[in-house]
N, C-alpha and C positions, 0 to 999 in steps of 0.2 A: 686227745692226740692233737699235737699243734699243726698246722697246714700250711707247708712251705711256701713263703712267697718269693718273688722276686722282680723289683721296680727294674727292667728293663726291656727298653723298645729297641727293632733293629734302626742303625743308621742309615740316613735317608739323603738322597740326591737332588738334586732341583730340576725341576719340568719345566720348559721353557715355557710359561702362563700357567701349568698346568697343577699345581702343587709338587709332591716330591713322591718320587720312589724308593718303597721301602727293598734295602739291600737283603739280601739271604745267604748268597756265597759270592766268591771272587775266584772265577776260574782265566789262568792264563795261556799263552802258547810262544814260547819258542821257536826261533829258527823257520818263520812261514813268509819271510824272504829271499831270497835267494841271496843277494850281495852280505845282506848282514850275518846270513848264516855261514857265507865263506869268513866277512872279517872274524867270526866269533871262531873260526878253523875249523868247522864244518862243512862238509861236501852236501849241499842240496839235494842233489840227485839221487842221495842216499839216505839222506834224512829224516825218517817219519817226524812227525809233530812231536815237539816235547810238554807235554803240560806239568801244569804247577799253577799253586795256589796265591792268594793274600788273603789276610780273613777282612771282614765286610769293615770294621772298622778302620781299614786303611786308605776309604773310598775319601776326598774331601772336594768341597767346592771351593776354600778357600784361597783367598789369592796371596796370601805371605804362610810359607811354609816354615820351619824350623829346619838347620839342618843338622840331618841324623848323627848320632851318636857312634861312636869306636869305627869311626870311618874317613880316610881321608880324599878318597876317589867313589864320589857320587856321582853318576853317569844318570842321563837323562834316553826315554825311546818312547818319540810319540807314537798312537796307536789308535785306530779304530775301538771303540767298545759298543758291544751289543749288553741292551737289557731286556729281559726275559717276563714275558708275561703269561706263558705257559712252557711248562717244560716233556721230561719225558724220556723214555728208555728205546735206544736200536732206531729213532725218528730217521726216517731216510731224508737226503737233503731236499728236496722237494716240496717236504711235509712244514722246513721251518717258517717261510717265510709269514706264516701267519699264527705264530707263535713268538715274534719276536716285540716288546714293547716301543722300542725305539734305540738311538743311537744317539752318542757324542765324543769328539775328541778326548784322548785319555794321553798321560803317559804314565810309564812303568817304569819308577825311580828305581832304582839299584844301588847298591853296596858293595863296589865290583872286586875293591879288593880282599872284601869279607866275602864272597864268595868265589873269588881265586884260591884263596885259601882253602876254604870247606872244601872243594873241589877234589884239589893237589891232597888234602889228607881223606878221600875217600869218605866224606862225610856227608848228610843233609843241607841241602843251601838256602832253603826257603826262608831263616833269616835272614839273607840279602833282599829279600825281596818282598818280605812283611812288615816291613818295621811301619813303624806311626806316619802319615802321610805319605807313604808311597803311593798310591794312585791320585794323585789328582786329576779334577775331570773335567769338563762342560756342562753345560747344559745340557738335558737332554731333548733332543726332538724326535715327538713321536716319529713312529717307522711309514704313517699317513703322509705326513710333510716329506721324505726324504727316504732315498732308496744306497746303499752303496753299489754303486753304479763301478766299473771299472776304471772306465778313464778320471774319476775326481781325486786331486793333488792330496796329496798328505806331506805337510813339512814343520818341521821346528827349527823355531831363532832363538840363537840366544844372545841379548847384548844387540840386535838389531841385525846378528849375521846367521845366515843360513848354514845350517849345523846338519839337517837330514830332508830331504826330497824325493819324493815318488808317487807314483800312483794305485789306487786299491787294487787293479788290474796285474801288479806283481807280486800280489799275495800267492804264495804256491797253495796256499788250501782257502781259496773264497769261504765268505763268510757261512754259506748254506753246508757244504762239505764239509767246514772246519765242525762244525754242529752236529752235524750225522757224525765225523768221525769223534768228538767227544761223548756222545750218546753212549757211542760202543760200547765209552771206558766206565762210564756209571751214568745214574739218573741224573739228570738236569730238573730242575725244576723252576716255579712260578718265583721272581726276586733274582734268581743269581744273575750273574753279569759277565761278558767273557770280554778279555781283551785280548785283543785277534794279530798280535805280530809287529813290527815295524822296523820300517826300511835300515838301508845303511846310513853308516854317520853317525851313530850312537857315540856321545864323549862326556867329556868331565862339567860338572856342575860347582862352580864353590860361592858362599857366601856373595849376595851382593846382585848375584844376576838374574835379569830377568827373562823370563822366558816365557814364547810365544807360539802355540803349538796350533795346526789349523787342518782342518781336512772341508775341502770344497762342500762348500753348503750347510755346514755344522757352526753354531757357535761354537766363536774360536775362543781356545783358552788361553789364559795367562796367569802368571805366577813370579812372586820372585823367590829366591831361597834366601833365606834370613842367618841372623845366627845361631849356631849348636844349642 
């Protein structure tokens, strides 16, 4: 009887000195600003957390992206990410902060009209939001060096011009609650990664531009988007 093999390792992130982190899942969250949840026509106040997925391969460090396919409104939303060195079921938020491996600036590329669409015909959207280099990321620093604190800026430029601004402190579910309340939803474990939200100001990406995403005290990221 022959004994299935298969040559694959998960994809892995860069440590800032530290070698790389191996990916497991890509869990994300919706709507955990207040402004951006109104632009998107969402009442805040009303809101619970939306999650949704990317699979691990959509993580990249690289700085020329390709841009995506059957899409002509590519929107850009920078983002806090947390990566996970221990996970777990029902964790109260109290319990994360020493389960967390560290942090770096992220964003959550989108396919906005391809998920307008999915949307309006009552469909699945997570291909807006999976496709091949949709997360690019930073560096990461451990969660030793660097705490997210409330008052530190998070903003992206694009082209040299400020496109989104704010602070971790307008997150409506901080990063410890955002945790306990995805525990709820299922098991977290050791590798997965969550990207936690991002402000107002979310807009269009095309060929050519480059972009500069930062949150206080994280290597900052940069990227340009290349062509299709």
């Amino acid at each position: 009887m022959s004994r299935l093999v298969i040559d694959w390792q998960p994809p892995t992130i860069e440590v800032a000195g530290e070698g790389r982190f191996p990916i497991r899942h890509v869990w994300c969250v919706g709507r955990n600003y207040a402004e951006h949840a109104r632009e998107m026509g969402a009442d805040p106040e009303q809101s619970p957390p939306v999650f949704f997925s990317k699979p691990a391969q959509a993580l990249t460090n690289h700085a020329r992206l390709d841009y995506p396919s059957a899409t002509g409104e590519l929107h850009h939303e920078v983002e806090l990410v947390v990566f996970l060195k221990e996970g777990g079921r029902r964790v109260p938020a109290e319990e994360w902060s020493k389960k967390v491996f560290g942090y770096a600036v992220g964003v959550d590329l989108t396919r906005r009209d391809v998920q307008a669409r999915l949307k309006k015909a009552g469909q699945p959207w997570e291909i807006s939001k999976g496709f091949d280099q949709s997360g690019p990321v930073g560096l990461i620093l451990p969660a030793s060096q660097w705490q997210p604190n409330p008052d530190k800026d998070i903003s992206l430029q694009v082209n040299g011009v400020m496109r989104q601004r704010g602070t971790l402190g307008e997150m409506i579910w901080p990063v410890a609650k955002l945790l306990e309340r995805l525990s709820t939803e299922l098991t977290l474990n050791a590798g997965d990664v969550v990207f936690t939200g991002t402000p107002a100001g979310v807009g269009r990406l095309v060929a050519g531009d480059q972009v500069i995403a930062r949150i206080e005290g994280l290597p900052e990221l940069a990227f340009t988007i290349g062509a299709a």
